[in-house]
C-alpha positions in Angstrom: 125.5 97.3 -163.9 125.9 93.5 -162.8 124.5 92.4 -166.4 127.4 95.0 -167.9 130.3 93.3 -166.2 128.8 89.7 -166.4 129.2 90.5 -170.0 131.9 92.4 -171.1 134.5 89.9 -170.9 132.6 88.0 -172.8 132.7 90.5 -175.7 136.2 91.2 -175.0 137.0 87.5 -175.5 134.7 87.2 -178.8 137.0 90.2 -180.1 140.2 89.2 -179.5 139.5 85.8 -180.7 137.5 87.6 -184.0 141.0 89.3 -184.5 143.4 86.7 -184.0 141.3 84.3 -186.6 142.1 85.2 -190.1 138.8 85.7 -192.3 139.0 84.0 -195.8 138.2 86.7 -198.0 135.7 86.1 -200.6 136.3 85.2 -203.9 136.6 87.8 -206.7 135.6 85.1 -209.6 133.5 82.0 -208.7 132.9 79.7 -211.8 131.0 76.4 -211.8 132.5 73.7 -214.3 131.2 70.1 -215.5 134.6 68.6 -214.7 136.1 66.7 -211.4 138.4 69.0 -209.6 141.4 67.0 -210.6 141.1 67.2 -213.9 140.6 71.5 -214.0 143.8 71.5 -211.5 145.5 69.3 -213.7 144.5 72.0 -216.5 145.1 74.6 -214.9 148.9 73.4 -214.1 150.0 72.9 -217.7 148.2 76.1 -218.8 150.6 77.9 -216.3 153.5 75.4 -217.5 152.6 76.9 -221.3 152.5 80.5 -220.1 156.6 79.4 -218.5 155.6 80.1 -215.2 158.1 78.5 -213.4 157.4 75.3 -210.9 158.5 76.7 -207.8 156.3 79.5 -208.1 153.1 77.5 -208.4 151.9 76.1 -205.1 149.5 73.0 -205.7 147.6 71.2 -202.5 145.4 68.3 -203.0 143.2 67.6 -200.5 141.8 64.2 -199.0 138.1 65.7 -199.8 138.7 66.1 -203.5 139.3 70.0 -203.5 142.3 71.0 -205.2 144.3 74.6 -204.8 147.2 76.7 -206.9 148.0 79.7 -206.1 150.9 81.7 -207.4 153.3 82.4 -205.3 157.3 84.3 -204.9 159.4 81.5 -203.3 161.7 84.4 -202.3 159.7 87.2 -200.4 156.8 84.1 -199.8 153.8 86.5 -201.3 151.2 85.0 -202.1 149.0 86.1 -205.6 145.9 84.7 -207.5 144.8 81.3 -206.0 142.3 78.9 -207.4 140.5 76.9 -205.1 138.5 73.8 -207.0 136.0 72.5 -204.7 133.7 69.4 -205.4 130.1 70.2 -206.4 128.4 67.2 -207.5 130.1 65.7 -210.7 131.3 68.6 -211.2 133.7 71.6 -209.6 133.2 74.9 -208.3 136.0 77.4 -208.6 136.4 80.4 -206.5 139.2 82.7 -207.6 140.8 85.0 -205.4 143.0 87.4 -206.4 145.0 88.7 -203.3 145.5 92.2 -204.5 146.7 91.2 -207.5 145.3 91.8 -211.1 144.0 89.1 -213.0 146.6 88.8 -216.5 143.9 88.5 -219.6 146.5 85.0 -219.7 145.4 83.9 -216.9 141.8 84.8 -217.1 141.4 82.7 -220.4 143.5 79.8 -218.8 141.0 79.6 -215.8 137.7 79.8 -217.8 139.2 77.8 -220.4 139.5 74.4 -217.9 136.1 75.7 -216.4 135.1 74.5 -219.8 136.4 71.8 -221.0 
């Protein structure tokens, strides 16, 4: 009995804080590419420039580590969709799409493993 309510707040603690921290979900597409992140975001942008997707709906970051992030998003109603984080893996890049609910477009789809490649 002692041991029981040494420990429970404990576990209640470890829960609430579980709940109030947001999980990252995993990615629905991961590709690996021979190219610096930079360079696939940089792709990546004017591919969704060509498909006239317009500026304020594409959210870039560039971070001080070298990964790079768009994601689409609705500058009214602030919902996110399909984000593309680039992350650094040697030489190279590592792309992890995640899609938010949201279908992948066959647009899209090509535009992403299109920069993977190139």
């Amino acid at each position: 009995m002692f041991l029981f309510r040494a420990v429970l707040p404990l576990v209640v603690s470890l829960s609430l804080l579980a709940c109030a921290t947001p999980l990252r979900a995993a990615p629905s597409l991961s590709l690996n590419s021979q190219r610096p992140p930079q360079q696939v975001a940089d792709c990546l942008q004017q591919g969704l420039q060509k498909l006239h997707i317009p500026d304020d709906f594409v959210e870039r970051r560039d971070e001080r580590d070298g990964s790079r992030s768009l994601a689409l998003r609705n500058p009214v109603s602030d919902a996110s969709g399909t984000r593309v984080d680039i992350l650094p893996q040697g030489e190279g890049s590592l792309l992890e799409v995640r899609l938010n609910g949201m279908p992948l477009s066959p647009a899209w789809k090509k535009q992403i493993h299109g920069c993977a490649r190139k």
